[in-house]
C-alpha positions in Angstrom: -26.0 52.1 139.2 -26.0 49.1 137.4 -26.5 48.0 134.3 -29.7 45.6 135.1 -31.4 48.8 136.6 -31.4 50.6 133.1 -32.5 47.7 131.5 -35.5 47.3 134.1 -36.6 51.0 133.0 -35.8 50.7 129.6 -36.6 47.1 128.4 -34.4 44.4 127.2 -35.4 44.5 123.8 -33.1 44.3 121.1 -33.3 44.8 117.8 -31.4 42.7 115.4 -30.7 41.9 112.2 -29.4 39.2 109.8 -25.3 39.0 108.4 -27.3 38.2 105.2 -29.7 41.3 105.3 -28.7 44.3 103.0 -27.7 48.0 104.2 -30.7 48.7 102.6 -32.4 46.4 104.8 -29.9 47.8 107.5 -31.1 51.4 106.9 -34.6 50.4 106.8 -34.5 48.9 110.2 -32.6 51.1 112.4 -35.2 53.5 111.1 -38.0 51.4 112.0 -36.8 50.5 115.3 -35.8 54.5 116.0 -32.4 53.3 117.3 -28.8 54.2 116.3 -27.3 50.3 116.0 -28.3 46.2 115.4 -26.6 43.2 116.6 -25.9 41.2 113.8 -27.2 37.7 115.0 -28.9 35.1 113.1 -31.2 33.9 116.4 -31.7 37.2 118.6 -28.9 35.5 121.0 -26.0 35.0 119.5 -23.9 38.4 118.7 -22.3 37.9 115.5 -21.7 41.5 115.3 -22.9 44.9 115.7 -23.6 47.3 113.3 -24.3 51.2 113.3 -25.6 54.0 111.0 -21.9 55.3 110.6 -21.3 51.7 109.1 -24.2 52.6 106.5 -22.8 56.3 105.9 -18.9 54.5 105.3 -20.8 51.7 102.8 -22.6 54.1 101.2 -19.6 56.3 100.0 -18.6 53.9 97.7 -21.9 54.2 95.9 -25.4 53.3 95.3 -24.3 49.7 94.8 -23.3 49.5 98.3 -27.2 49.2 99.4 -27.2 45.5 98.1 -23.7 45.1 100.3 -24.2 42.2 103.1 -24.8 43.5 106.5 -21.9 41.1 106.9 -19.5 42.8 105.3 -19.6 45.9 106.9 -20.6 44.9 110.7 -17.7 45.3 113.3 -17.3 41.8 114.6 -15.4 43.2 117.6 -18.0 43.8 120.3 -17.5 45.0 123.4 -20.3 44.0 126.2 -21.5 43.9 129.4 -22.9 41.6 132.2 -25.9 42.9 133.7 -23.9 43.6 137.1 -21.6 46.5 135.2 -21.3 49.7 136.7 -22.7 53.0 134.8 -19.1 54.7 135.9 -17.4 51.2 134.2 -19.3 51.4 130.5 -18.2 55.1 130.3 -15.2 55.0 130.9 -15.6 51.7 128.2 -17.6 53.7 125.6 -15.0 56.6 125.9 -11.7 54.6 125.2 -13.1 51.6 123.1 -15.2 54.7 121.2 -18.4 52.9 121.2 -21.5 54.1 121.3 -23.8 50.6 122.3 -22.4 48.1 124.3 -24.7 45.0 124.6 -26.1 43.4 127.9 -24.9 39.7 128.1 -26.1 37.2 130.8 -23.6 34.6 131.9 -23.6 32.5 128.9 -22.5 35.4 126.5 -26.4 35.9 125.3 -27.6 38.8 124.2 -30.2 39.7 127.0 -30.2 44.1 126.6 -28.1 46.6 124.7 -27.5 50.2 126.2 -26.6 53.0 124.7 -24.4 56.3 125.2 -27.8 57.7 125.7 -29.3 56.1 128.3 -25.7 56.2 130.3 -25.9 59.9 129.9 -29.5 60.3 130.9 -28.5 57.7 133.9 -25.5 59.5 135.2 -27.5 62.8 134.9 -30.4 61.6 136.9 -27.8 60.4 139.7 -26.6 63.7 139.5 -29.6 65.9 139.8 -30.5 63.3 142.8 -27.4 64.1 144.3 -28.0 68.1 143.8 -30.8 67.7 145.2 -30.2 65.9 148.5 -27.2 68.7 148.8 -30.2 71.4 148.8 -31.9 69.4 151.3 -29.5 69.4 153.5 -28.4 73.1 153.0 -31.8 74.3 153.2 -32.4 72.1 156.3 -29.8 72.3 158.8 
């Protein structure tokens, strides 16, 4: 299945946040928006980054101070994404060596258009396999 499929069910929204927003900020977000990660980007678009709540855990070791930190400073600039035409099978094996968790959805340009998660690639593959199971029974039970 591809990646455009999952988006299609899911939605392409994104949330995002600001290099200039604080983790407090950060924290208050991913809360809002229920979700595990933001793409740093200053115009919804551009990925400037990508930051996660185990970004907020590491900042927040170093103290209470750390909640007025810059998003900026604690984002991983290094993101890995995806066109729309990737291959469930492809981001997992991604997400298992790269050890990443979200992998944004980019269209030609390098745009942010989705993001997907280890989630929904896990509730993806086990769909396909339960279809599978279940054609096997069919045809079992059938012949």
């Amino acid at each position: 299945m591809q990646l455009s499929t999952i988006l299609s069910s899911k939605g392409d929204f994104v949330a995002t946040i600001n290099p200039e927003a604080t983790v407090a900020d950060l924290a208050r977000d991913l809360e809002r928006h229920k979700v595990g990660a933001l793409v740093v980007s200053t115009d919804g678009r551009t990925i400037l980054g990508i930051v996660s709540e185990r970004d907020v855990v590491r900042a927040v070791t170093s103290g209470p101070d750390a909640l007025h930190t810059r998003v900026s400073t604690i984002m991983t600039t290094r993101v890995f994404t995806a066109p729309p035409e990737a291959h469930v099978d492809e981001l997992m094996h991604v997400m298992t060596d790269k050890r990443v968790r979200h992998i944004p959805v980019t269209d030609s340009e390098g745009g942010l258009i989705g993001i997907v998660s280890i989630g929904d690639i896990v509730k993806t593959r086990l769909n396909e396999l339960e279809g599978e199971r279940a054609a096997l029974l069919e045809y079992i039970t059938s012949g």
